[in-house]
C-alpha positions, 0 to 999 in steps of 0.5 A: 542577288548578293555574293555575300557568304553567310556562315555559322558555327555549332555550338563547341569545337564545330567546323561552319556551315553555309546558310542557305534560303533564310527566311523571316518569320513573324509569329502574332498573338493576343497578349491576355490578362490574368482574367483571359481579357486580351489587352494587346497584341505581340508580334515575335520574329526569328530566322529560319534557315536550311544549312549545309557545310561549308566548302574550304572556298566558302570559307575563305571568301567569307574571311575576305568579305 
């Protein structure tokens, strides 16, 4: 386990959040043509996470890391 500090910010003037329990998401489906055939096959991946705010201390270890 890491005692990295992973922080994001909202959109506009927002103060951050800590990430909590990322996890890797990969969605697949069929790639078709204009006649419904399926000609491949896509893989799509994101992040999903749960997030909280961060404390004055998170911060400040995020800025030192």
């Amino acid at each position: 386990m890491s005692n990295r500090v992973d922080l994001t910010w909202p959109d506009g003037p927002g103060r951050p959040f800590r990430i909590i329990n990322p996890e890797l998401v990969t969605y697949h489906a069929d790639v078709l043509d204009a006649a419904g055939k399926v000609i491949g096959r896509k893989s799509w991946s994101f992040t999903v996470a749960t997030v909280r705010p961060a404390s004055v201390a998170e911060v400040d270890a995020w800025w030192g890391q």
